[in-house]
C-alpha positions in Angstrom: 34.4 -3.8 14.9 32.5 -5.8 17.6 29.5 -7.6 17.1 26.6 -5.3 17.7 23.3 -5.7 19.7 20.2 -7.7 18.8 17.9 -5.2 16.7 14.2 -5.9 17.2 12.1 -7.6 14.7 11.7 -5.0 11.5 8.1 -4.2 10.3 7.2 -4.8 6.6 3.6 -6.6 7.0 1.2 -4.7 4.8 -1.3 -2.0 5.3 -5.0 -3.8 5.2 -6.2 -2.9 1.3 -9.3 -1.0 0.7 -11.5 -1.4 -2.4 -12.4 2.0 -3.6 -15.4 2.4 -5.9 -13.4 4.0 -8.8 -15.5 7.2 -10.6 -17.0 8.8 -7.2 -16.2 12.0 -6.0 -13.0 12.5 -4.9 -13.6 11.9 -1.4 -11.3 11.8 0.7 -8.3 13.4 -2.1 -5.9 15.7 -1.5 -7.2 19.1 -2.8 -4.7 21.4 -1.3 -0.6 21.3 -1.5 0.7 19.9 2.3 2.6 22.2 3.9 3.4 21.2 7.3 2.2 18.0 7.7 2.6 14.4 6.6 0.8 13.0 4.0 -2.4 11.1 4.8 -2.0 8.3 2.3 -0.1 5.0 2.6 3.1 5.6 1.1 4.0 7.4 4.7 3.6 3.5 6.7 7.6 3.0 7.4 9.2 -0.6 8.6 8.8 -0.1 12.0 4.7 0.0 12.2 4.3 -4.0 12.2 6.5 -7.0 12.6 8.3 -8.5 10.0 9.7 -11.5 11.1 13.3 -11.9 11.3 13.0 -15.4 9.5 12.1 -13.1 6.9 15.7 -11.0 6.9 17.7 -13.3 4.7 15.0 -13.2 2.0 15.2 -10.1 2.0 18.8 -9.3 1.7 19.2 -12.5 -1.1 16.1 -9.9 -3.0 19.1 -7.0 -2.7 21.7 -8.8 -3.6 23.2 -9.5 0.1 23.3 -13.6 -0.4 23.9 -13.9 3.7 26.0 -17.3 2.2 28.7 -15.9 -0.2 32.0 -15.5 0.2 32.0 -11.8 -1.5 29.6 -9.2 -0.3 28.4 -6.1 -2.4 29.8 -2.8 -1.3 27.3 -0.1 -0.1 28.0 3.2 -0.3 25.5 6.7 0.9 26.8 10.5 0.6 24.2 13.3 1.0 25.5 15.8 -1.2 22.7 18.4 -1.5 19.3 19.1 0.2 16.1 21.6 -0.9 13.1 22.4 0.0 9.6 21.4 -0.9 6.3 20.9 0.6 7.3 23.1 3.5 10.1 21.1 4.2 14.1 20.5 4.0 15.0 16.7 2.3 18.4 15.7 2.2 19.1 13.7 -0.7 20.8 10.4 -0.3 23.4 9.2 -3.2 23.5 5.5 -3.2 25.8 3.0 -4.8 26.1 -0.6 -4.5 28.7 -2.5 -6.1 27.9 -6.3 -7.0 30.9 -8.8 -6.5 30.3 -9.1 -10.6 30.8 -5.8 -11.4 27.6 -4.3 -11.8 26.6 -1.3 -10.3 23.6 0.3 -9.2 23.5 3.8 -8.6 20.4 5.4 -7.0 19.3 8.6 -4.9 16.3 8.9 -2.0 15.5 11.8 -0.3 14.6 12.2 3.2 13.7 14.6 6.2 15.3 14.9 8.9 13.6 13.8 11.6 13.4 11.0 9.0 17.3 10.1 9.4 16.1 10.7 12.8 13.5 8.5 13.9 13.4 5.7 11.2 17.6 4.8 11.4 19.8 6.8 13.9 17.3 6.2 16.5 16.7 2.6 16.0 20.1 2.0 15.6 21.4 3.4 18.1 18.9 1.9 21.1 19.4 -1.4 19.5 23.5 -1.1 20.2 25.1 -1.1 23.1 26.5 2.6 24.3 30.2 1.8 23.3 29.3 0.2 20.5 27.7 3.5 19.1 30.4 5.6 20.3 33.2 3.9 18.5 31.3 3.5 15.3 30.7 6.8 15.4 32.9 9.1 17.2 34.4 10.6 13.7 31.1 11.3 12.7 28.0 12.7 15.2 24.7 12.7 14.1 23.3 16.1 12.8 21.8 18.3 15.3 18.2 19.0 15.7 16.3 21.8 13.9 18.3 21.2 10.8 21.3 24.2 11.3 23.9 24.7 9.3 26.2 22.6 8.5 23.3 19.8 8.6 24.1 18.3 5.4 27.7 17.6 5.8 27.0 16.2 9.3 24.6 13.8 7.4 26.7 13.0 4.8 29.5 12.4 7.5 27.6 9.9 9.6 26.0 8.0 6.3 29.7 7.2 4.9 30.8 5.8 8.2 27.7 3.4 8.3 27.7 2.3 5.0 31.5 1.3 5.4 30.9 -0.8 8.7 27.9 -2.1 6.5 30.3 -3.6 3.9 31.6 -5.7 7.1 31.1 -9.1 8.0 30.7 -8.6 11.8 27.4 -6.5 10.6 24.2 -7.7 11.7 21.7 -8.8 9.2 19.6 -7.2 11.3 21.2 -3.8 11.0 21.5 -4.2 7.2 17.8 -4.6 6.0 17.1 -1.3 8.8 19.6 0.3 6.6 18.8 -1.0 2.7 15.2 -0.4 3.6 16.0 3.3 4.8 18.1 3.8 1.3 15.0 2.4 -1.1 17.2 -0.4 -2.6 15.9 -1.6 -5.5 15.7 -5.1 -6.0 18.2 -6.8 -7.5 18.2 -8.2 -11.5 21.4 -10.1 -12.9 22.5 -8.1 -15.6 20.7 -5.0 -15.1 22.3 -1.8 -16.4 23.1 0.8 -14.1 20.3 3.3 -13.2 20.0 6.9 -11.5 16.4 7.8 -10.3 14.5 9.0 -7.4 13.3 6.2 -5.4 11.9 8.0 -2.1 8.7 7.1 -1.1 8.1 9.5 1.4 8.7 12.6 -0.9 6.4 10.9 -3.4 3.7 10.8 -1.5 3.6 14.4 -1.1 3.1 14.6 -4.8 0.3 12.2 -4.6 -1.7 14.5 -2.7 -0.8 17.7 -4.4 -3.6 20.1 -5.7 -2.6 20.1 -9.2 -3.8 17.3 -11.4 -0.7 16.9 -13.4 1.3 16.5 -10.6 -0.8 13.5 -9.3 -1.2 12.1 -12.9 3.2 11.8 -12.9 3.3 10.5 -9.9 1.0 7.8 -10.3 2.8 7.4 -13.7 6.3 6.5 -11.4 4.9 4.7 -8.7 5.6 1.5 -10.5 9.6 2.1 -11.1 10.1 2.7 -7.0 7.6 0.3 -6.1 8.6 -4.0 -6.2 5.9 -6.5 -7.3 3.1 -6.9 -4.7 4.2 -3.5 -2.2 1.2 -3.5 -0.2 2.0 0.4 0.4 2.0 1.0 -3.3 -1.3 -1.1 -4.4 -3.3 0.9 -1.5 -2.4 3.9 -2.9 -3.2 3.4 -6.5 -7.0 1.9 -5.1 -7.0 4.8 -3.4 -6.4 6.9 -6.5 -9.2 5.2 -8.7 -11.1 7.7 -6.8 -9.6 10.9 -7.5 -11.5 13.8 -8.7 -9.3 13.8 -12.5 -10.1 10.8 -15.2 -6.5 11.2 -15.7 -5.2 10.4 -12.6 -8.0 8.0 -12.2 -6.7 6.3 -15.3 -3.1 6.4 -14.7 -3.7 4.7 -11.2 -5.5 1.6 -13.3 -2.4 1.5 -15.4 0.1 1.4 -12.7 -1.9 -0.8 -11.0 -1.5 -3.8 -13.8 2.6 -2.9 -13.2 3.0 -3.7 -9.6 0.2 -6.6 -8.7 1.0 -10.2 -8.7 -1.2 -12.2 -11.4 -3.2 -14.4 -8.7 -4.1 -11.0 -6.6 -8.0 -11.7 -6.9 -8.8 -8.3 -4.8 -7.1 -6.2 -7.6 -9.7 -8.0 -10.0 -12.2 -7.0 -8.3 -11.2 -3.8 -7.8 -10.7 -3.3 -11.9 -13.9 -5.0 -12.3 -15.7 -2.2 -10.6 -13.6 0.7 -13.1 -15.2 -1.3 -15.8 -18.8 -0.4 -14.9 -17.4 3.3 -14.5 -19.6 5.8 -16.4 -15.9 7.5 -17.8 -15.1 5.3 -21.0 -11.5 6.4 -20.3 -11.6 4.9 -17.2 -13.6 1.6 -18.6 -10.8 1.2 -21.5 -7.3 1.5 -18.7 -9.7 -1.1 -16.9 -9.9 -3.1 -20.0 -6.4 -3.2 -20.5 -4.9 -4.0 -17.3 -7.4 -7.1 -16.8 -5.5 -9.8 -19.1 -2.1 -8.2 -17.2 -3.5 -9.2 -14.0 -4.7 -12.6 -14.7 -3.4 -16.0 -16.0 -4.8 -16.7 -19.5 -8.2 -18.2 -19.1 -9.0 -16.6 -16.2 -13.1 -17.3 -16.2 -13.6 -14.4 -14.2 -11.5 -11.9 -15.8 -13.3 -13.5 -19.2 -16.9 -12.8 -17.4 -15.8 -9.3 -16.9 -14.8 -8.3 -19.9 -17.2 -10.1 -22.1 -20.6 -7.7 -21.4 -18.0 -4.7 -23.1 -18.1 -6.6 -26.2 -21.2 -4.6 -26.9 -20.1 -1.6 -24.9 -21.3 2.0 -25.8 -18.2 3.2 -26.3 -15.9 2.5 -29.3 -12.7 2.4 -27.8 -13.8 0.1 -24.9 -15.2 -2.8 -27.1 -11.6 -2.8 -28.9 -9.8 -2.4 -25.9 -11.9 -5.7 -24.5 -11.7 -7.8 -28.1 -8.0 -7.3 -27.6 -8.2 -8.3 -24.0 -10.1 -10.7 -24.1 -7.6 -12.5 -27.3 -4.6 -12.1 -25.0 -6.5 -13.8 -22.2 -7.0 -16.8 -24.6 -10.7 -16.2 -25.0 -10.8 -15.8 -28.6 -13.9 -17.9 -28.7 -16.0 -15.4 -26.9 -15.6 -12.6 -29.2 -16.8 -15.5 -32.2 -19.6 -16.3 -29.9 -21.2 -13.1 -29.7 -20.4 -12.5 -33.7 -22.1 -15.3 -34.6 -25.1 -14.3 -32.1 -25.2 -11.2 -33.8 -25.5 -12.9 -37.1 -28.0 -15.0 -36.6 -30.1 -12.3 -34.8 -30.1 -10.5 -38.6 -31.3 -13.3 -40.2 
């Protein structure tokens, strides 16, 4: 196959975070199932909203396994085998499996729209190649047609197989590549990992973020984390967003999954938990408490300054949860401090 076009730079810069007071009203949360409509919160921002630098492409690929400078390259493969409905709409779901020039395997699925498939990878792909270029990769294989008729999924499933084998090709663009593992939700890539099987879509997700029923929210904010890498921007707004939701359960989950997916030196995320720890909700003061020390080096003075007022806290719970903290931060001597304040306030 020919070398293809020059694909325009991708899009991965982050959404711009905001700090949610965490115990308000749920203002601004989902109180209704969407039907119809995309979701409001940041999980929908897709690659092609602002530039990523193309600098940025072979970082990217090494992250997925895709070392641009080996001799071997992994072999992708996609099949959309099934679709359903939910949320008022039709997702296809995408089977993926890469195999590493080691052996190992990872096996995941993501489901999508279709005006998804649409707009986010046919389209791009095919204004970024030339005419004949498209037409002899594809000819086998058309797109699916609009208004998702039947016969949709096979179509799908037809066009998918055809690009993931001219992806396993060295005349492939880089380019083309990252548009496509970023489409698919590839995870990132661990040495040794065993093989896994779980749904990594994004978009769907956030449909469940914004559902009406608490418990839905509360397991979706629980999974974030396992679809999300360290530092996603999209991921970190969405759980700020959450420390405002109407349930203490959600509200606590979204602390927890917080402390999964930040990096340590992320000094708006302590800020952010340093506001949940002045939260009336104990529940909520407690997750706080026990995401801190996950969040920052050990020593941190501010984390410690945090934390050390909820030595005396009202609530049981919370004064162990920040004794325990404040030991894993290395700060032993504060909790001997205010003993031995307390001691000699008796006498």
């Amino acid at each position: 196959m020919p070398v293809l076009g020059a694909l325009a730079p991708l899009s991965f810069a982050p959404p711009v975070r905001r700090l949610t007071a965490a115990g308000t009203a749920a203002a601004g949360a989902a109180s209704a199932v969407l039907v119809g409509r995309e979701p409001c919160n940041a999980l929908q921002e897709t690659s092609d909203q602002l530039e990523w630098p193309n600098t940025r492409l072979e970082a990217y690929l090494k992250s997925r396994g895709f070392d641009p400078g080996s001799s071997t390259r992994p072999q992708l493969e996609i099949v959309v085998r099934i679709h359903d409905e939910e949320y008022g709409h039709t997702w296809y779901r995408l089977d993926c499996t890469i195999l590493y020039p080691g052996g190992e395997t990872y096996v995941w699925f993501s489901s999508k729209r279709l005006c998804h498939f649409r707009q986010r990878l046919h389209d791009r792909l095919k204004d970024a190649m030339c005419p004949e270029d498209y037409e002899k990769l594809f000819a086998s294989a058309p797109f699916a047609r609009h208004g998702g008729l039947a016969g949709t999924t096979k179509r799908l499933s037809a066009w998918c197989m055809n690009l993931a084998r001219s992806a396993n090709g060295e005349t492939f663009p880089p380019q083309f590549l990252v548009l496509v593992l970023c489409f698919i939700d590839t995870p990132r890539y661990i040495a040794g990992a065993l093989p896994f099987c779980i749904d990594r879509s994004m978009e769907r997700l956030a449909y469940r973020i914004e559902d009406s029923g608490w418990f839905v929210r509360f397991n979706s904010v629980q999974v974030l984390p396992q679809v999300a890498d360290t530092g996603d921007d999209r991921a970190i707004s969405v759980l700020i967003d959450m420390l405002a939701d109407k349930d203490q359960h959600v509200r606590s989950a979204a602390v927890e999954s917080l402390s999964e997916v930040v990096f340590k030196d992320d000094r708006s995320v302590h800020q952010t938990l340093s506001v949940c720890m002045e939260d009336p909700n104990p529940l909520l003061r407690e997750a706080a408490a026990q995401a801190l020390p996950q969040v920052a080096e050990r020593g941190d003075e501010f984390v410690a300054s945090v934390l050390f007022p909820h030595l005396e806290d009202v609530d049981a719970r919370v004064k162990k949860a920040v004794k325990e903290s404040l030991k894993l931060l290395g700060r032993d001597d504060l909790v001997s401090s205010l003993r031995a304040a307390g001691t000699a306030k008796k006498r």
